[in-house]
N, C-alpha and C positions, 0 to 999 in steps of 0.2 A: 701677263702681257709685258709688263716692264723687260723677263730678260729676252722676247722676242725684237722689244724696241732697241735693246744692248747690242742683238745679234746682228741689224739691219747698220746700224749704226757707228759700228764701235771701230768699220777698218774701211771706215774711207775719211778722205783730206779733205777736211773745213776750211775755211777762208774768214777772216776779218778784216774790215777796212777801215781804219781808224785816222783821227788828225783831233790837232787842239793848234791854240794862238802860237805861231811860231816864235823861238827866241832865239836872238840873239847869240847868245852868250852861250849857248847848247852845242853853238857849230865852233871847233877849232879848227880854222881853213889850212894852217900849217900841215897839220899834225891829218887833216883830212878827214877828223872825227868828227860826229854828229850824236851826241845824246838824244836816246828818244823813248818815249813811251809806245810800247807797242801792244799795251792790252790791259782791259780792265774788269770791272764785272757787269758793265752797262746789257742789261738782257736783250737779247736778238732773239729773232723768230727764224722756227727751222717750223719743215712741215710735220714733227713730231713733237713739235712742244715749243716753248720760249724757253733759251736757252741760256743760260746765266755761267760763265768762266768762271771756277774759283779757283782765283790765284793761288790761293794756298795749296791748293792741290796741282800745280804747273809743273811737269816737269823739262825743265830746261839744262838740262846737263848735257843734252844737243848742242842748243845754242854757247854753253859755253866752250864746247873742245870745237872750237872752230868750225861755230853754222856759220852758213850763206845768207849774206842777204844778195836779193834778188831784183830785177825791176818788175812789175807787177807779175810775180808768181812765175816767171818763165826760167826753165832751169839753164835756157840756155844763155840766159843775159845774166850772170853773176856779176856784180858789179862790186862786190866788196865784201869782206867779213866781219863775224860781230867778233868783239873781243871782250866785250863782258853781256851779261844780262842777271840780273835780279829781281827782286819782288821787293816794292818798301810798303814801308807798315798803313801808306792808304788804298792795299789792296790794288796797285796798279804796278804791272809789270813793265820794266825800265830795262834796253840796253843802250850802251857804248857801241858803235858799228862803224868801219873805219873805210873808206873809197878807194877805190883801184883808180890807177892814173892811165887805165885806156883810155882812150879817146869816149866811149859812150858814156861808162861811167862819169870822166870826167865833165859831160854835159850834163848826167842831173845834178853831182854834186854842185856845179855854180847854179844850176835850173834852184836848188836848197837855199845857198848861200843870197841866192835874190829873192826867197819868198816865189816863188812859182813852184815850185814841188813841196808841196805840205803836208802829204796823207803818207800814212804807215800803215802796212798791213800783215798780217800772219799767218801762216798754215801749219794746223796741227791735228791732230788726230786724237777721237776720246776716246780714254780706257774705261771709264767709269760714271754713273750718274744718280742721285738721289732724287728723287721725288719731293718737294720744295714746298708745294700749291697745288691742289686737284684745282681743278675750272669748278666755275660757280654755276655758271652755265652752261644752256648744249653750245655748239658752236664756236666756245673759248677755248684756248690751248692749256694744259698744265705747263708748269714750271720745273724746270731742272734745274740742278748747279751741276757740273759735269767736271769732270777728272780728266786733264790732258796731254798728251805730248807735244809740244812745239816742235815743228820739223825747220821750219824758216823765215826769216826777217822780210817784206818787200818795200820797195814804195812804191805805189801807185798812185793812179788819178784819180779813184772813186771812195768816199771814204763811205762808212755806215755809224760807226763809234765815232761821235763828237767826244770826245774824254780824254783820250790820248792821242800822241803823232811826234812831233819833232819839239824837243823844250821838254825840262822836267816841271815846267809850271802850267801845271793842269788848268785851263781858262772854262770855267765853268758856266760864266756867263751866257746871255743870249746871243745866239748866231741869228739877224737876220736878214740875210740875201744868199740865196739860194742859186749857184751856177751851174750845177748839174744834178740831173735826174733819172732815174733809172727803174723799170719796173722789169725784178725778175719773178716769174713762174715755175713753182714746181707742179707735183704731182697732184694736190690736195690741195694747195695754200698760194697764194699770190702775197708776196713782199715787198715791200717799200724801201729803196735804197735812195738818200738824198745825201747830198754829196755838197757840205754847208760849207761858207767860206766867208772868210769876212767883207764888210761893205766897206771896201778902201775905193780910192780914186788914184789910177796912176797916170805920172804925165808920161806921155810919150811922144819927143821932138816938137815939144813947149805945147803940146795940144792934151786936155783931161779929157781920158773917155773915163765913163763911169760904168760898172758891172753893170749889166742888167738883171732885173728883179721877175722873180717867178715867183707866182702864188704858192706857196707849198699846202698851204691850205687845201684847196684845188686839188690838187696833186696827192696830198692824204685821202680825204675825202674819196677819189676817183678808185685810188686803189684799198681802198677800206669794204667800199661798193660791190668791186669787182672779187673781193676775198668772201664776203659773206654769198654772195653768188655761189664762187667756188665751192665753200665750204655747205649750201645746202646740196649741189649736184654731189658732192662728195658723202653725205648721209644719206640718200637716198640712194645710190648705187650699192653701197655697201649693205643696207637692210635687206635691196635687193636680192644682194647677191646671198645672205645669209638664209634670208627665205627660200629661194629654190634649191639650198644646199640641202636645208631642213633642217640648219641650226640657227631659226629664230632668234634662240636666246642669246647668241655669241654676238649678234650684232652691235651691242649699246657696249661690249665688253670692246670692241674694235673700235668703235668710235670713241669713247671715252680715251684712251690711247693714243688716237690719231693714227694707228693704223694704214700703211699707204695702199691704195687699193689694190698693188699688184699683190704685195703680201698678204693683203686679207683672202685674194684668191690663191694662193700658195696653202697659207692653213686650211683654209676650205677642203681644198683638196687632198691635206694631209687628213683630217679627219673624219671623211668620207671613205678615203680608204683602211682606216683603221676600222670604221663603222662598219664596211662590207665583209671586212673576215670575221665578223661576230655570227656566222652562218653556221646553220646544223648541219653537222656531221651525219651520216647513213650508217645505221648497223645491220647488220644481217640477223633476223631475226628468225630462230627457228621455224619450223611448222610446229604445230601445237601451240607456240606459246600465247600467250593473250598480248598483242602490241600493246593498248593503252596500258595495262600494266606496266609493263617492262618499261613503256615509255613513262609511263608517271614517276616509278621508283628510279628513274635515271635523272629525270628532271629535278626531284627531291635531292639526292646525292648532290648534285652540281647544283643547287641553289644553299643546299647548306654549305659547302666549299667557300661559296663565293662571300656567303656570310662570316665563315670562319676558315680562312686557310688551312688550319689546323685539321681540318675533316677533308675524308677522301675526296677524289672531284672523281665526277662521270668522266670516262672515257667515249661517250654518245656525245656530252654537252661541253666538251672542255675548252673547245675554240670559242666559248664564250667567256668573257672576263668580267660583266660587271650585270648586277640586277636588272636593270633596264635593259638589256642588252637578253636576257632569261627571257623576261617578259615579251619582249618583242618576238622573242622563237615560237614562246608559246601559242601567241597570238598569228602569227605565219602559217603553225601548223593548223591553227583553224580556219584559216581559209582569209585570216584579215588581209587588207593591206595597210601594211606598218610602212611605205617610202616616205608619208608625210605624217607619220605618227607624232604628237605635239606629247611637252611634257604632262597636258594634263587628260591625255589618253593613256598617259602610262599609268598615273592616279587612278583613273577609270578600272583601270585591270587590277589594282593592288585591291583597292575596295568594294571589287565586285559590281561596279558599276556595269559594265561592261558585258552585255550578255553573251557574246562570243565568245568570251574569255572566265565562263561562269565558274571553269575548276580551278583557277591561277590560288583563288582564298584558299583552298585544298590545298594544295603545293608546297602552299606558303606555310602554311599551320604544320604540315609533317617535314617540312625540311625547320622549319623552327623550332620544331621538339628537339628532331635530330641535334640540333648545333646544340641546345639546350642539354640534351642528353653527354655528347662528345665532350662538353665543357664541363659538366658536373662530375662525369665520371673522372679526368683530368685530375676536378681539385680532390676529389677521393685519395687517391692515391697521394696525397700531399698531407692526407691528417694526420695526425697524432694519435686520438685516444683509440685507436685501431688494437692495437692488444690486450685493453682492457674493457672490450665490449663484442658480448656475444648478439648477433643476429638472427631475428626470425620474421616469418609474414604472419600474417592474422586477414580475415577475409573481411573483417568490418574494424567499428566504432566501436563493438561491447568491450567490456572487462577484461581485463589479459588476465588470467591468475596463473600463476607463476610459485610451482612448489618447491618446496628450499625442502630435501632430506636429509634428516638424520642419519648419522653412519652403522652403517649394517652392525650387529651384533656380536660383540667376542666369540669367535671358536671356544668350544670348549672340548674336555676330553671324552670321546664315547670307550667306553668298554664292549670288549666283545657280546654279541646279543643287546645290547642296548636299543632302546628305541633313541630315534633323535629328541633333539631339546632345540622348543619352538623358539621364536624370538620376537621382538616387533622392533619397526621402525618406525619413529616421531616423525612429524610433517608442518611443517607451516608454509605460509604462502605468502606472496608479495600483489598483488594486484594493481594497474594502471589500466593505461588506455592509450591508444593515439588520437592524436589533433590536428587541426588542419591548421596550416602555415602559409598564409596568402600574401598577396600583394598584386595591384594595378598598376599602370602606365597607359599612357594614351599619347599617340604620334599622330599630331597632323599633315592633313595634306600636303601642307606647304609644306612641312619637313621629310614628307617623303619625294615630294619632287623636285626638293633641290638639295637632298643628300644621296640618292639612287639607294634607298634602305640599309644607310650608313647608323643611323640613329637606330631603328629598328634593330641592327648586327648586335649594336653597342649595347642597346638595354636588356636583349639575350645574355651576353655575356655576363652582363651585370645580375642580370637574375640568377645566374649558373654559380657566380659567385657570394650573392645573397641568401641562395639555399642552404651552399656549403657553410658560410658562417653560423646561418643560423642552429644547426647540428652540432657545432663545435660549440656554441652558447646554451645550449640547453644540455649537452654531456657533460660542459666543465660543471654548470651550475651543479646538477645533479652528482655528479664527483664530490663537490665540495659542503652542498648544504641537503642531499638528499636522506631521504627517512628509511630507515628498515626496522619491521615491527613496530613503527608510528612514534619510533626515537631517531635521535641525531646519530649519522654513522661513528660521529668522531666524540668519544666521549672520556675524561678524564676518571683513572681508575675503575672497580668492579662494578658492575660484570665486566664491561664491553674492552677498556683498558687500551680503549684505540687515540687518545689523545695527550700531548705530553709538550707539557710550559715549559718554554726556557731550556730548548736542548738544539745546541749549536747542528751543524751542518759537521761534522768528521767522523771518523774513527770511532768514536766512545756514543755521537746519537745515533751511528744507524745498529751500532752495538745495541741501545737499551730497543728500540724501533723494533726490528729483526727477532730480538727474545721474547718481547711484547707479542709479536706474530705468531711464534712458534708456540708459544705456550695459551694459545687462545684454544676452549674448549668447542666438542661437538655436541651436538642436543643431547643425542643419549648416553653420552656416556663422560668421565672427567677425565679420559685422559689426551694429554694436548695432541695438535694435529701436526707439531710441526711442517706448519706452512714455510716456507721459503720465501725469502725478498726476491723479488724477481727485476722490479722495476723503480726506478728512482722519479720519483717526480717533483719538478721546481720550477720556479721561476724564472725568469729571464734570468734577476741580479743573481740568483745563485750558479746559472750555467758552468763560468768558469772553473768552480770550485767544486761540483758534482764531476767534471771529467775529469780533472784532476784527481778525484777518490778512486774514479775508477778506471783509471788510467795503469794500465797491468805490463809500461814497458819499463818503468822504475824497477833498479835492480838494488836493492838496500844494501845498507855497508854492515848494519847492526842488526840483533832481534827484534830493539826498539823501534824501530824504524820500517819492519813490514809491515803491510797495509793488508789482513786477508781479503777484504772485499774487493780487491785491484779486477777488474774485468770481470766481476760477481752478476751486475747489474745491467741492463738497460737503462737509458736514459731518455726523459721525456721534459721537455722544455715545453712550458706554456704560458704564456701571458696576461692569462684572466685569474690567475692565481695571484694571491696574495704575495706580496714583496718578500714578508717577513717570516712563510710558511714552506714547509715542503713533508712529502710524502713518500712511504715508502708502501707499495702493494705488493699480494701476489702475483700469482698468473692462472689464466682459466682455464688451465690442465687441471691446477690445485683445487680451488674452488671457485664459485659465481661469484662476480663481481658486479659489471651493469650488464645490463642486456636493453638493444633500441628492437624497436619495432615497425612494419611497413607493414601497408597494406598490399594483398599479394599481389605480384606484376606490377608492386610502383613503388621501386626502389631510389628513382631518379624523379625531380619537379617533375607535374604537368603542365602545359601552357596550353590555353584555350586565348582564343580572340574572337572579335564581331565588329562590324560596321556601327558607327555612332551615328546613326545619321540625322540628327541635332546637332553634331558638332564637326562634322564631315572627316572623322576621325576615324583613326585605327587603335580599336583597346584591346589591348592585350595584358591577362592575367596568369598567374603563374600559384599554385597550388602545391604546397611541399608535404606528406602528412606520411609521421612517426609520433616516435612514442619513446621514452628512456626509462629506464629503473635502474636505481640501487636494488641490486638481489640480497647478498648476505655482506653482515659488515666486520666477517673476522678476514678479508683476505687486504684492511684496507689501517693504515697507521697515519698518524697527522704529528707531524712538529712542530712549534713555537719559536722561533728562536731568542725571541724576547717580550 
């Protein structure tokens, strides 16, 4: 609401009317100058707030390239010009302003010079305003400091700012005799304008009249009376008006504000019409097809849309922009009437309150897979150990056994008439399982009906990417500490020879790495497999210096100096690996490496939800379930670097 209060506010001309004890010594009648204070930060009331000037934020480079001063505000009585104006350091803004010798002018300046003209006043315009003080209570204004442009100097008869006027000696004291009174009205707010002056006695032709004395008391009082009046007709129109709009809730957002009532019907009616184009669209629906289908899977579509941009939207439902806004369609097509639907009708239909609206929890649950599904597949495409894991489904919980073979049999030479010569092939097996990877959340009420199933969108997402981490924690683990044949993959010298202290990151460790690989035997037989490096793997801290190795656009000047592994490798950056460790694998053309496992048809999280009705909540749970293995551990090499 503040930058609406900016917008009503910010280009029209304000008015101050200020005076203090007039001096002497401020007026040089020669010269036709009059030193005077013309502004300070004594707070006034507008009908959007009590309004507070800060000087420091003034800008007066109007007044100094030759403003007007004027006689009360009229542009057509110029009477003289300022010739300086500044800010001193108690926050009260001060010009120099000099008289024209018309004839008019010429009367207020002596009207000055004798103490009968003593009020100063300003028009300017705010560009800017901060928020100071919220009201304590209903009924009270907040507070601003406001940013301004001063447009011009006046003097008039009415002041309101007792603090400044003519004299740099600000008279703080008490003023009390009160000669003139003033009660202006705006739209919301009734103001009190007293127009204070001091309690002198003048002679006039040897006879003392003395001022006469008004209650200001009285006079506060009266109009303090008639403000709180105003400002109850003023809350009560506006709740009014918000209720039949059927934005209930926007009311206390408008009066807190101060809001003027033509403008709260202005928004009103902006978002009433924003509210009517949220209407369903017609589609032509074949014959044969089944409507409530076609219409459910349209609905699903454009409610996951709405949860995540990222996902298709209905072309049925697209003129709708927000969940509430879904929900309300829904509810239309069933025949409700949604023109006074409150926010906690909308709640009703989120948690199945609602028995007109008994399939909206449907809806909800397959466009929340959907976005669930759209999002996981997403970070898929973003993983890493993707080349070193082979995938499969399994229909349950049991055993996965997993055969690791021996390499077929040396050819040998047959002679003519020969019979063939049999062979066998060795077998071992790796066996796991998959598990279930869960997690809850629970959204209330209240946060569904004052975020329009913004929380809900959020903890989706959040699940989609709590899946994905968790796959990425259970590969590296198993990367790094997992078992084959019920030993460590990574193991220092014979048999396995996949582990190696103290061998740097270049040239000479992916050299011993690499040989280490290729000379790793097969079950049945000794002679080596020459595996191939395929893939590099490190850590963050090594990133740099792994592309650097294999970086294949260095054109060497020397023998010494070529690098054969230059563009050899793949590179795999990961971060749950050890600082001080890196790795060099096959690839699973060559041989098995891991392999994850699913259960079939449920490659992506599930989400399931229910009504809590103990806690008048929405739970929803999310269920991720695989399985990893280390298969064999000759296609897999570890380094130390210290």
């Amino acid at each position: 609401m503040k930058t609406d209060i900016r917008s009503k506010v910010s280009n029209e001309t304000q008015y101050r009317n200020l005076k203090v004890r007039n001096s002497a010594d401020a007026i040089d009648v020669e010269a036709r100058t009059v030193e005077l204070a013309f502004a300070s930060e004594l707070p006034y009331e507008r009908w959007w707030g009590i309004e507070i000037i800060d000087t420091q934020r003034m800008d007066i480079d109007r007044l100094n390239d030759g403003g007007a001063l004027l006689w009360n505000h009229d542009g057509e009585k110029h009477i003289g010009t300022v010739e300086k104006a500044w800010i001193d350091g108690d926050k009260v803004a001060r010009a120099t302003v000099r008289f024209s010798k018309r004839k008019e002018a010429d009367d207020i300046f002596q009207d000055i010079v004798d103490g009968i003209v003593k009020h100063v006043s300003f028009g300017y315009m705010i560009t800017d305003f901060d928020l100071i003080k919220e009201a304590e209570k209903k009924g009270e204004l907040n507070e601003y400091k406001v940013a301004t442009v001063t447009h011009e100097i006046s003097m008039v008869h009415t002041p309101a700012d007792t603090t400044v006027g003519i004299g740099r000696s600000v008279d703080q004291g008490p003023k009390e005799v009160v000669n003139v009174s003033t009660v202006s009205e705006t739209d919301n707010n009734k103001h009190l304008e007293v127009s204070e002056m001091e309690n002198t006695t003048e002679t006039v032709e040897n006879e003392v009249v003395e001022t006469p004395v008004i209650d200001t008391k009285a006079l506060e009082k009266e109009a303090f009376e008639k403000g709180v009046e105003t400002r109850k007709a003023y809350v009560e129109e506006v709740k009014s008006l918000c209720g039949l709009a059927g934005f209930g809730e926007k009311a206390d957002e408008f009066i807190n504000e101060n809001i003027e009532v033509k403008h709260v019907r202005e928004t009103l009616a902006e978002l009433k019409a924003e509210q009517d184009k949220e209407e369903v669209s017609t589609v032509r629906i074949e014959a044969g097809e089944d409507l409530k289908a076609k219409r459910d899977l349209e609905r699903t579509k454009q409610f996951a849309h709405l949860m995540n941009p990222t996902s298709e939207a209905s072309e049925l439902y697209k003129g709708i922009r927000t969940s509430h806004g879904m929900i309300k369609s829904i509810m239309k097509e069933a025949n409700v009437d949604v023109s006074e639907l409150s926010s906690e009708g909308l709640v009703n239909a989120v948690l199945g309150r609602d028995h007109s609206t008994s399939d909206f929890p449907v809806i909800l649950k397959d466009a929340s897979n959907k976005v669930l599904l759209d999002s996981f597949n997403a970070k898929l495409e973003q993983r890493n150990f993707g080349p070193l894991v082979r995938e499969r489904q399994v229909a349950d919980y049991k055993d996965i056994n997993v055969a690791r073979l021996g390499e077929s049999p040396s050819l040998e030479l047959k002679q003519e008439g020969e019979e063939y010569k049999s062979g066998t092939v060795s077998e071992t097996g790796e066996t796991y399982k998959v598990h279930d990877y869960a997690r809850m959340i629970s959204f209330t009420d209240r946060a569904l009906r004052n975020d329009d199933l913004g929380a809900f969108s959020r903890g989706l997402l959040q699940f989609a990417s709590s899946a994905a981490r968790k796959e990425m924690d259970v590969v590296w683990d198993e990367f790094q500490n997992g078992l084959v044949d019920g030993s460590a993959i990574y193991q220092a010298g014979a048999p396995r020879n996949t582990l190696h202290a103290t061998t740097p990151l270049d040239i000479d460790g992916l050299s011993t790495l690499e040989t280490a690989m290729m000379l790793q035997k097969g079950l049945d037989a000794d002679d080596p497999l020459n595996l191939e490096g395929r893939y590099l793997v490190v850590p963050p801290a090594l990133k740099t210096l792994a592309y650097q190795l294999m970086n294949g656009q260095y054109v060497p000047n020397t023998a010494s100096e070529v690098n054969p592994y230059a563009g050899s490798m793949g590179i795999i950056v990961e971060s749950r690996l050890g600082a001080g460790d890196w790795y060099m694998t096959s690839s699973l053309d060559q041989i098995d490496l891991l392999e994850m496992a699913f259960l079939t048809g449920r490659r992506a999280p599930m989400l399931d939800q229910r009504i809590n009705f103990s806690t008048d909540s929405l739970d929803a749970k999310i269920k991720h379930t695989f399985g990893v293995k280390a298969i064999d551990f000759r296609g897999f090499q570890k380094a130390e670097i210290a």
